[in-house]
Backbone atoms as SQL, in Angstrom:
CREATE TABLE atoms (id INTEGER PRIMARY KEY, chain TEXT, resi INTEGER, resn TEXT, atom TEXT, x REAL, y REAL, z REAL);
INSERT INTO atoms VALUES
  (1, 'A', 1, 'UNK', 'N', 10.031, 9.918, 18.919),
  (2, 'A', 1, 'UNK', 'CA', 9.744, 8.974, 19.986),
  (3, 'A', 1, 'UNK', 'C', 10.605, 7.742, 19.820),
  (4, 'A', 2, 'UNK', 'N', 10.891, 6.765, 21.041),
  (5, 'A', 2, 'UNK', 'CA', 11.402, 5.956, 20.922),
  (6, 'A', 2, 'UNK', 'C', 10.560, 4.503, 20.089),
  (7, 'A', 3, 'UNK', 'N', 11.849, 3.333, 20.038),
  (8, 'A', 3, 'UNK', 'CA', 11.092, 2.006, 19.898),
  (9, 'A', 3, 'UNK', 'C', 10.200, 1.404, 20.877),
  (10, 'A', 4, 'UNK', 'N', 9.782, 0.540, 20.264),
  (11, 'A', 4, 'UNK', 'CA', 8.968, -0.474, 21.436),
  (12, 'A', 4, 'UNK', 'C', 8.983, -1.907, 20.721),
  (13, 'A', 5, 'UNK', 'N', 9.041, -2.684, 21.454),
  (14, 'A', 5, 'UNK', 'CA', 8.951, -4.085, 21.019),
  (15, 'A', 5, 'UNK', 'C', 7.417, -4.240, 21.135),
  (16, 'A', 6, 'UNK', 'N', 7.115, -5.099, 20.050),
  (17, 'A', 6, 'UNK', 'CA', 5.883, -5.628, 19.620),
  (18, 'A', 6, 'UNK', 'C', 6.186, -6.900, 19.550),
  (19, 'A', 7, 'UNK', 'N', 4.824, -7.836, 19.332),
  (20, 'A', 7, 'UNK', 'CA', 4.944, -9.462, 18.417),
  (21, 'A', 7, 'UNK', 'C', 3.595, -9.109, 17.731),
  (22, 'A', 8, 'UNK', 'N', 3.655, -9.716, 16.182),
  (23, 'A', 8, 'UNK', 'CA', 3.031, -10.005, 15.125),
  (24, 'A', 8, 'UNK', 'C', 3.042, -11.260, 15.146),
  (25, 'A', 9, 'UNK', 'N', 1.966, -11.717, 14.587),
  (26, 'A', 9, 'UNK', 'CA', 1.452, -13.096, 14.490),
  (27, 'A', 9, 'UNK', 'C', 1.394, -13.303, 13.080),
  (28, 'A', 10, 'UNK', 'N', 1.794, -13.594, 11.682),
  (29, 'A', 10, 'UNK', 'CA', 1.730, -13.694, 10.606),
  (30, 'A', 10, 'UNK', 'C', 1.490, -15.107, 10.088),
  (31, 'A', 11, 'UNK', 'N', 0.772, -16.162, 9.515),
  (32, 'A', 11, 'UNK', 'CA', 0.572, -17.139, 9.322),
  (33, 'A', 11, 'UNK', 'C', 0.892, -18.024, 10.225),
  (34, 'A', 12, 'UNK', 'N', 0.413, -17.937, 11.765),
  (35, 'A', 12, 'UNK', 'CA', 0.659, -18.783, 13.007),
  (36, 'A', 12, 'UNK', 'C', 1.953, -18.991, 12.800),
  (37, 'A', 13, 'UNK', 'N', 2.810, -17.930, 12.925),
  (38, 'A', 13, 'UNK', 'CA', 4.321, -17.483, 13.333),
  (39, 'A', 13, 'UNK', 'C', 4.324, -16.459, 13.988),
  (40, 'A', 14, 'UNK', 'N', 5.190, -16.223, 14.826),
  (41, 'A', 14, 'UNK', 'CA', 4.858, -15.281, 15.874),
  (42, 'A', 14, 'UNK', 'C', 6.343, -14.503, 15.449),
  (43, 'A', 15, 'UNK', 'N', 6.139, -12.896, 15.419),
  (44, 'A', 15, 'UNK', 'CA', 7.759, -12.288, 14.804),
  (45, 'A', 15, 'UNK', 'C', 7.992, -11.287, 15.665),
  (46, 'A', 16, 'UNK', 'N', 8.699, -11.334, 16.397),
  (47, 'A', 16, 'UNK', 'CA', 9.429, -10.137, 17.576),
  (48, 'A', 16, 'UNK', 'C', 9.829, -9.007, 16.531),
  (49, 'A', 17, 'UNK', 'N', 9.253, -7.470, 16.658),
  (50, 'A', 17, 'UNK', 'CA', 10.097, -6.374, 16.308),
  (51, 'A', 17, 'UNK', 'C', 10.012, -5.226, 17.098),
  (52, 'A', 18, 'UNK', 'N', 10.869, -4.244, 16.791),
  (53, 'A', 18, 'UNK', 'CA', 10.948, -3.140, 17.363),
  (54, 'A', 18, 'UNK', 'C', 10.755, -1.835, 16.422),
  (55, 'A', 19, 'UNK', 'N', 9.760, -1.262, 16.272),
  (56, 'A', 19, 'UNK', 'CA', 9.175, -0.301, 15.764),
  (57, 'A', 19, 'UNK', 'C', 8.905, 1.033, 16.577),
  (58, 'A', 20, 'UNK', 'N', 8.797, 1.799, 15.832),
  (59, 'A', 20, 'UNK', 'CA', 8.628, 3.149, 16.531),
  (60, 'A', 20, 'UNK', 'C', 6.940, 3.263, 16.740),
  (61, 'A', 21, 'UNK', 'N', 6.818, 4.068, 18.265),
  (62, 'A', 21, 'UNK', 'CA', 5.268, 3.926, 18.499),
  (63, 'A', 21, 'UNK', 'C', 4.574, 4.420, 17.428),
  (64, 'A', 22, 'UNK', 'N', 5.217, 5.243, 16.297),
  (65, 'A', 22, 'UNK', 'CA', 4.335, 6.014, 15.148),
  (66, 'A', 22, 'UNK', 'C', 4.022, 4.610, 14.255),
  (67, 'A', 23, 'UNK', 'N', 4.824, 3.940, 14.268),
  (68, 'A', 23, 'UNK', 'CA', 4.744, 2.669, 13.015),
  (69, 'A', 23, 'UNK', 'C', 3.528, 1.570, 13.904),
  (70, 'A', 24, 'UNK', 'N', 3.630, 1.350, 15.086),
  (71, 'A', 24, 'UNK', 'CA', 2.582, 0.350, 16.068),
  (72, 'A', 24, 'UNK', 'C', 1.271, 0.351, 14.980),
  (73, 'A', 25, 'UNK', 'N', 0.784, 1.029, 15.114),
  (74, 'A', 25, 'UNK', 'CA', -1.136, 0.472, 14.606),
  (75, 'A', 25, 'UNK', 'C', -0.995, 0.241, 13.269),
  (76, 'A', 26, 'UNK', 'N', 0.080, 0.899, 12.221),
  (77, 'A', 26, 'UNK', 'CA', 0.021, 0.450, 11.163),
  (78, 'A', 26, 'UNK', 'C', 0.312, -0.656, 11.024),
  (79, 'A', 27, 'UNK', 'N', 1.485, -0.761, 11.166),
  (80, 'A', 27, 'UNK', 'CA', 2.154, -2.285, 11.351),
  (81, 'A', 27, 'UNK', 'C', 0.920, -3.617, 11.899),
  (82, 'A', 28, 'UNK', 'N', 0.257, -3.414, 13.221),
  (83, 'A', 28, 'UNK', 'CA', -0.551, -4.171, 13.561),
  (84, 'A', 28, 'UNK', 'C', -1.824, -4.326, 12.308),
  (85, 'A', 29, 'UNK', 'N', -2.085, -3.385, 11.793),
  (86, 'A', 29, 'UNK', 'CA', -3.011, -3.138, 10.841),
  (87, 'A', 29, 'UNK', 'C', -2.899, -4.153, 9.254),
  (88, 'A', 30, 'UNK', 'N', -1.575, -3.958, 8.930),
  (89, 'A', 30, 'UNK', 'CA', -0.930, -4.657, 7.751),
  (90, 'A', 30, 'UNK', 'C', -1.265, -5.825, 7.812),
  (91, 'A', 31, 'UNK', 'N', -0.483, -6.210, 9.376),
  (92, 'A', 31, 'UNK', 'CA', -0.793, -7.754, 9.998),
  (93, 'A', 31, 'UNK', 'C', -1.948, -8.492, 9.811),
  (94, 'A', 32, 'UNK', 'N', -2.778, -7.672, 10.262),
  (95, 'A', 32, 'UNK', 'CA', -4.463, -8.248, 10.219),
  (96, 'A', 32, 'UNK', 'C', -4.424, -8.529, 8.827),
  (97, 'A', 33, 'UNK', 'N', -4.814, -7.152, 7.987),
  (98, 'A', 33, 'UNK', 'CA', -4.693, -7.483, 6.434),
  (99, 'A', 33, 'UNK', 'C', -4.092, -8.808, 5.580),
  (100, 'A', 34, 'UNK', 'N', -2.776, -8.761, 5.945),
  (101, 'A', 34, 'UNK', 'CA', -1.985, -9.956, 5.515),
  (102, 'A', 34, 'UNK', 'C', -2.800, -11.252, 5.889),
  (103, 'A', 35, 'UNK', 'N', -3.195, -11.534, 7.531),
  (104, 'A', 35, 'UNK', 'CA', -3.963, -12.508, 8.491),
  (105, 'A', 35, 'UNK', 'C', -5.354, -13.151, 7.638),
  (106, 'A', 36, 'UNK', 'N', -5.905, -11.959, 7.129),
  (107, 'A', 36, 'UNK', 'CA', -7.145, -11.709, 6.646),
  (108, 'A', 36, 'UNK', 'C', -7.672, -12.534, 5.439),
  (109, 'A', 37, 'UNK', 'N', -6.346, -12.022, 4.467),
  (110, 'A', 37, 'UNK', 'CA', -6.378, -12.601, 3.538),
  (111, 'A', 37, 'UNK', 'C', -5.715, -13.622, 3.198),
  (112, 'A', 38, 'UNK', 'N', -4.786, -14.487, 3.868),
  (113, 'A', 38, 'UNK', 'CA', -4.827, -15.596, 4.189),
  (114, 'A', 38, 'UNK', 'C', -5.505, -16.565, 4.028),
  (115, 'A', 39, 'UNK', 'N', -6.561, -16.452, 5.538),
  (116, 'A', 39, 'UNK', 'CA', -7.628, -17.004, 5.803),
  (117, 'A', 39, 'UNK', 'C', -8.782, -16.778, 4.371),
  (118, 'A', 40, 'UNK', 'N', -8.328, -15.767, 3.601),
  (119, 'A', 40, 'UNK', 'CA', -9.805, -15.962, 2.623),
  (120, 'A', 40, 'UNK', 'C', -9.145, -16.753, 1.603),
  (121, 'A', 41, 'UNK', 'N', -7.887, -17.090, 0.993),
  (122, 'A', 41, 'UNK', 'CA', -7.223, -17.714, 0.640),
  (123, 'A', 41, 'UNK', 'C', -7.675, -19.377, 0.674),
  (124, 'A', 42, 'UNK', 'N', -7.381, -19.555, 2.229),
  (125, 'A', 42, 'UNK', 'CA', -7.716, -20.496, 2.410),
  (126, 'A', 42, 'UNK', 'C', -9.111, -21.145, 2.646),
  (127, 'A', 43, 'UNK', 'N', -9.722, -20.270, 2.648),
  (128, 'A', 43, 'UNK', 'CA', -11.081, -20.575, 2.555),
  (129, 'A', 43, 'UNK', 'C', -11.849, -20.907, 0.889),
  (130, 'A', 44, 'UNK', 'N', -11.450, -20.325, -0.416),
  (131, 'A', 44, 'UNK', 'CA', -11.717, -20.005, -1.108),
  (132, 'A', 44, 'UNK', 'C', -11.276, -21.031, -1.849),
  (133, 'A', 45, 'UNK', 'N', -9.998, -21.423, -2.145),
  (134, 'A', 45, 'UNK', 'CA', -9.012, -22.247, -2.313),
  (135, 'A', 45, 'UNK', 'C', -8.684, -23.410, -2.150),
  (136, 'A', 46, 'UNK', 'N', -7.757, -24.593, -2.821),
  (137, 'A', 46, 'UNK', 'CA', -7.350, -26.155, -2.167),
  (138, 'A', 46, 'UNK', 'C', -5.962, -25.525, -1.992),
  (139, 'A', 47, 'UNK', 'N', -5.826, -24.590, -1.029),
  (140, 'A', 47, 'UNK', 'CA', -4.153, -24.622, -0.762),
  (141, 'A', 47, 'UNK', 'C', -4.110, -24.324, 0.976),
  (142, 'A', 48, 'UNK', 'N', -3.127, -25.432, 1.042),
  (143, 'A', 48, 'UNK', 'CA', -3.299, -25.519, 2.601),
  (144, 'A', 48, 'UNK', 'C', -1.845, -24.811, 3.204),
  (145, 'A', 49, 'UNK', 'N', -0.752, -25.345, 2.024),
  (146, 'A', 49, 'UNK', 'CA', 0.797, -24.824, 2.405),
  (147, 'A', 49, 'UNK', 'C', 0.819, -23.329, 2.680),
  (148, 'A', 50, 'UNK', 'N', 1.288, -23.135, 3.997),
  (149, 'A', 50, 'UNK', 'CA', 1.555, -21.359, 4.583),
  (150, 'A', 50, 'UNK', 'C', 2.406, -20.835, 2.983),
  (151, 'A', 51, 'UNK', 'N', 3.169, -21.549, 2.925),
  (152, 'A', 51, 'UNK', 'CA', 4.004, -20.638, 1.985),
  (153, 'A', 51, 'UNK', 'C', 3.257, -20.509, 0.508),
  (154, 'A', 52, 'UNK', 'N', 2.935, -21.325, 0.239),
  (155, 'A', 52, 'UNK', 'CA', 1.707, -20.940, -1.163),
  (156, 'A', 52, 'UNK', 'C', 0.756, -19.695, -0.583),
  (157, 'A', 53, 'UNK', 'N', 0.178, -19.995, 0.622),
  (158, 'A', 53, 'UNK', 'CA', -0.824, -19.187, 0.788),
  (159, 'A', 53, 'UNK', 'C', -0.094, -17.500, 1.204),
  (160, 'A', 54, 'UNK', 'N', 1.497, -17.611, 1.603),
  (161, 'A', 54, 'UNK', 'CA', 2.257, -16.423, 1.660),
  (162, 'A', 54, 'UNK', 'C', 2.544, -15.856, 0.579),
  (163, 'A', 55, 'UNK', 'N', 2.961, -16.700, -0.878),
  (164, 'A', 55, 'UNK', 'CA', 3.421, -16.707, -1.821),
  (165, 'A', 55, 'UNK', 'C', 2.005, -15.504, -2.749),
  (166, 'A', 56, 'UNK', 'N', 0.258, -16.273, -2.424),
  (167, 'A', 56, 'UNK', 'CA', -0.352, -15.212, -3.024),
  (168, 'A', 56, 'UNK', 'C', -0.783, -13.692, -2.446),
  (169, 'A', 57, 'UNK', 'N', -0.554, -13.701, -1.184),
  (170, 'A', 57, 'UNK', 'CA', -0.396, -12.485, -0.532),
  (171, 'A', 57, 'UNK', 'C', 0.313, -11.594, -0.762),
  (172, 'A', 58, 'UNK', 'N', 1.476, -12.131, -0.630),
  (173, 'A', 58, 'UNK', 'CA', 2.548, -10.829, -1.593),
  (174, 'A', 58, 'UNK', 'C', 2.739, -10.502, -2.576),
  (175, 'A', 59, 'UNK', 'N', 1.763, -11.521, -4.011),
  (176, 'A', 59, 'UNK', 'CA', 1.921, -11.126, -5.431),
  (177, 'A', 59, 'UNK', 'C', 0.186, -10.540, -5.322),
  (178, 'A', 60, 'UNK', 'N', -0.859, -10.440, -4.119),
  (179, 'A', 60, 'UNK', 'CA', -1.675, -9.670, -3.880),
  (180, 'A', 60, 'UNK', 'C', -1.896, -7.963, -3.486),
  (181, 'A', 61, 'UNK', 'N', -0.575, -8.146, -2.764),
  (182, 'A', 61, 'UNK', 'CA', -0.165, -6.962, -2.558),
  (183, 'A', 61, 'UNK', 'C', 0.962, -6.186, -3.038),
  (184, 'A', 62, 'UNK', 'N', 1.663, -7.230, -4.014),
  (185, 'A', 62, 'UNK', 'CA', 2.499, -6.548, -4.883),
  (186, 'A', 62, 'UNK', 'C', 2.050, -5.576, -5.771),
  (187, 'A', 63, 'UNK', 'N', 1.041, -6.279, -6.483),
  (188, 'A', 63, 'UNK', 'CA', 0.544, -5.974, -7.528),
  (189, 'A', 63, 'UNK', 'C', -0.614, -4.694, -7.324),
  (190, 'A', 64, 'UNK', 'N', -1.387, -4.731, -5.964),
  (191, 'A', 64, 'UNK', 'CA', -2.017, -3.542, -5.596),
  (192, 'A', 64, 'UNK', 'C', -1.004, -2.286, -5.350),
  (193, 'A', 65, 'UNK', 'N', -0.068, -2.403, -4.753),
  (194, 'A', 65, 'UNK', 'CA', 0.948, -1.111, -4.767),
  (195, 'A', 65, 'UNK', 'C', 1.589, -1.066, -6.012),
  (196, 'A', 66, 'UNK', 'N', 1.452, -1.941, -7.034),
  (197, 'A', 66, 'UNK', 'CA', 2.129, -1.255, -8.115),
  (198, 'A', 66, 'UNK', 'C', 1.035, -0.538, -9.503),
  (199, 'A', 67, 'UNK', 'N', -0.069, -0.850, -8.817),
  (200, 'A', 67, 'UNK', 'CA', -1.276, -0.279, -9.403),
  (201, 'A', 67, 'UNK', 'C', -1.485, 1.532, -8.738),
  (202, 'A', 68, 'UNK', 'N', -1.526, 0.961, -7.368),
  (203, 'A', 68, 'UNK', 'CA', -1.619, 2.148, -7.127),
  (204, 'A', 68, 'UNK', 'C', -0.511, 3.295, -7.609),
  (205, 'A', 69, 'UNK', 'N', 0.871, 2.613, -7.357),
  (206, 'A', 69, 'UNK', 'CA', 1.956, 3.809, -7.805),
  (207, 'A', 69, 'UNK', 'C', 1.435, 3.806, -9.254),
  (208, 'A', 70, 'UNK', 'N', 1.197, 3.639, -10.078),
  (209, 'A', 70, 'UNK', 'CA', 0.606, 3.826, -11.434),
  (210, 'A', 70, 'UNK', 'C', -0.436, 4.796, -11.612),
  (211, 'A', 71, 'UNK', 'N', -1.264, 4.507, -10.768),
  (212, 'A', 71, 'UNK', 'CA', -2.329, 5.951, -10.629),
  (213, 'A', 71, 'UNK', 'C', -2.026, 6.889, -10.329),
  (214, 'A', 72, 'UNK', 'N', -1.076, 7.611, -9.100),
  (215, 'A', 72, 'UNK', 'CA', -0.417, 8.512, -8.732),
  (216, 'A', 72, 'UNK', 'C', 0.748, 8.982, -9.350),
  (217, 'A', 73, 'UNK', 'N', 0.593, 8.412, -10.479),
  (218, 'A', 73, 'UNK', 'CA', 2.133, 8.335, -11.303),
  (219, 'A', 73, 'UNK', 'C', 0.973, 9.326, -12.568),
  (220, 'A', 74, 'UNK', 'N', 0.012, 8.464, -12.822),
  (221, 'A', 74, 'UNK', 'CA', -1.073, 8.942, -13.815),
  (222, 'A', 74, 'UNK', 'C', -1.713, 10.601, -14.022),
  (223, 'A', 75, 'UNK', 'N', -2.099, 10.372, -12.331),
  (224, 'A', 75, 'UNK', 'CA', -2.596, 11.740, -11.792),
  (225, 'A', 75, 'UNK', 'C', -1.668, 12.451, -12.116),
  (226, 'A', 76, 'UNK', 'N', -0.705, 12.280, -11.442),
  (227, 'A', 76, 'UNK', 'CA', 0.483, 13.550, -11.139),
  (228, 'A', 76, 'UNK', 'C', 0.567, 14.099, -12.406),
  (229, 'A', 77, 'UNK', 'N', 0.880, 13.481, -13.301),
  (230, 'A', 77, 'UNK', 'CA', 1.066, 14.029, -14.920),
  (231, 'A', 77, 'UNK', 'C', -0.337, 14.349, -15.485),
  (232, 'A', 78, 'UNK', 'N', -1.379, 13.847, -15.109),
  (233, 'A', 78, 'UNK', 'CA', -2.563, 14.800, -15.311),
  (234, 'A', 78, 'UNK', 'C', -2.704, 16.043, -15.018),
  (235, 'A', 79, 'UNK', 'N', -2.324, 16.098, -13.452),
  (236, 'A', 79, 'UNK', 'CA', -2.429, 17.381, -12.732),
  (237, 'A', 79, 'UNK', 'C', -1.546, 18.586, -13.440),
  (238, 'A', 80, 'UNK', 'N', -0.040, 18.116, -13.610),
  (239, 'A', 80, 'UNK', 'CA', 0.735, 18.902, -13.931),
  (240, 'A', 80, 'UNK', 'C', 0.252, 19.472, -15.596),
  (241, 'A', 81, 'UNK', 'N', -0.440, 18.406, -16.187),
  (242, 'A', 81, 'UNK', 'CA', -0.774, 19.255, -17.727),
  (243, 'A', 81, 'UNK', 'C', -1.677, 20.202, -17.426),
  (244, 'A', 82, 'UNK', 'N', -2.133, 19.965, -16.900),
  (245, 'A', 82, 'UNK', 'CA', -3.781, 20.898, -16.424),
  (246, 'A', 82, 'UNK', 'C', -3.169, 22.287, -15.650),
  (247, 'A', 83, 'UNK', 'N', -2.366, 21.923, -14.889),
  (248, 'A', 83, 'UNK', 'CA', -1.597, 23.257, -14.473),
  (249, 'A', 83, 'UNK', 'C', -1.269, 24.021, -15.450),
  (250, 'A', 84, 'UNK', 'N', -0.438, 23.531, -16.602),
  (251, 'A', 84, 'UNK', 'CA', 0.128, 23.861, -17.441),
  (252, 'A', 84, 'UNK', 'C', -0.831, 24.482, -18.213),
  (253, 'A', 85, 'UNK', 'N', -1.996, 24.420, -18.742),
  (254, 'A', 85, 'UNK', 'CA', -2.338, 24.633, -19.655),
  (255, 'A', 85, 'UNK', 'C', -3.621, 25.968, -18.682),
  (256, 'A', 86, 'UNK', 'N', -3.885, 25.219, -17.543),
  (257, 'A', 86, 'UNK', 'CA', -3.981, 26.811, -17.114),
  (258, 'A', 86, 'UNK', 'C', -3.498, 28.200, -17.312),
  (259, 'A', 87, 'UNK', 'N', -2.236, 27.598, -16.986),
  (260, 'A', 87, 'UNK', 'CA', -1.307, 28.812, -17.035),
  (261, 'A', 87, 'UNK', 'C', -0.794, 29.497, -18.055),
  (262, 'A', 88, 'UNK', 'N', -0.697, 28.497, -19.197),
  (263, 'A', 88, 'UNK', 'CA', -1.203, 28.797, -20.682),
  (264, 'A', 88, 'UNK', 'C', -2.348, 30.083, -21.097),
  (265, 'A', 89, 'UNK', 'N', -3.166, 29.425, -20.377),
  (266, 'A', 89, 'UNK', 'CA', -4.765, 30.270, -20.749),
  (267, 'A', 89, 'UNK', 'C', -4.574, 31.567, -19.915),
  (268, 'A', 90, 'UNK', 'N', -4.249, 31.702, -18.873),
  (269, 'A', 90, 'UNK', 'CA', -3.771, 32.642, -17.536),
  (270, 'A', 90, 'UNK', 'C', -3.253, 33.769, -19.057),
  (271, 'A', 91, 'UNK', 'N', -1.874, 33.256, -18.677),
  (272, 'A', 91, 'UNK', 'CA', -1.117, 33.992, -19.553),
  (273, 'A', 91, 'UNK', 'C', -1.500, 34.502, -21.207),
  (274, 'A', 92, 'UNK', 'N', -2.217, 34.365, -21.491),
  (275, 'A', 92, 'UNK', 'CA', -2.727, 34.944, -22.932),
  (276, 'A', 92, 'UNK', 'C', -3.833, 35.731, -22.664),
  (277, 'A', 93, 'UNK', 'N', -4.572, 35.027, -21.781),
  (278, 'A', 93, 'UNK', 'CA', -5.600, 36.665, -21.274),
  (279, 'A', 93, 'UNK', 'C', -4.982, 37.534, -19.867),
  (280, 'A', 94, 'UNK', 'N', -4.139, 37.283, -19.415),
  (281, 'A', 94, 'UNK', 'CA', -3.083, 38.576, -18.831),
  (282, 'A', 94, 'UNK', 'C', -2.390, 39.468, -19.974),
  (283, 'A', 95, 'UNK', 'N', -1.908, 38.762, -21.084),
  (284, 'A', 95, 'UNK', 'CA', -1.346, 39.228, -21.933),
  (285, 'A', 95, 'UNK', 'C', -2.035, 39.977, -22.776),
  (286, 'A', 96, 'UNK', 'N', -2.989, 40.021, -23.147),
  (287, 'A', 96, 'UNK', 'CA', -3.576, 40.785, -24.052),
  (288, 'A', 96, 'UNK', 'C', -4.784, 41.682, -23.173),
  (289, 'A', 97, 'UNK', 'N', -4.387, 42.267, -22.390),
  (290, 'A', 97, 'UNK', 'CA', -4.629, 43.532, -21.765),
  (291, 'A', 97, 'UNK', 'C', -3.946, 44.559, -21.832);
């Protein structure tokens, strides 16, 4: 599918882009998120500067995607031993028939 122009509103800045209709609700979605936590930021907090309050958003969400790639990094090599050692076990009682 093609682009479409959107506007995002990100810390009462308004940002023109052009995204593909598959990217639209996520993108709008992020937005909120980002919006969201902001506002709890600033609610929670003595920080009034957008860019402080931008500054902990992205080491908020840095740090959650690099957690998460860590878990899926975790799993994956869980999964794959466990395969492994299936197939281990597989193979020794196939084998001794």
């Amino acid at each position: 599918m093609g682009e479409i122009s959107i506007k995002i509103n990100i810390a009462d800045r308004v940002y023109p882009l052009k995204v593909s209709m598959e990217e639209e609700e996520l993108i709008r979605r992020a937005a909120k998120l980002v919006n969201d936590r902001i506002k709890e930021y600033q609610e929670n907090y003595a920080v009034k500067d957008k860019q402080d309050l931008l500054s902990m958003c992205v080491l908020h969400y840095a740090t959650a995607s690099l957690k998460a790639e860590r878990k899926v990094t975790v799993e994956d090599t869980t999964a794959a031993e466990k395969a492994y050692q299936l197939d281990h076990m597989l193979n020794e009682f196939f084998g001794k028939q």
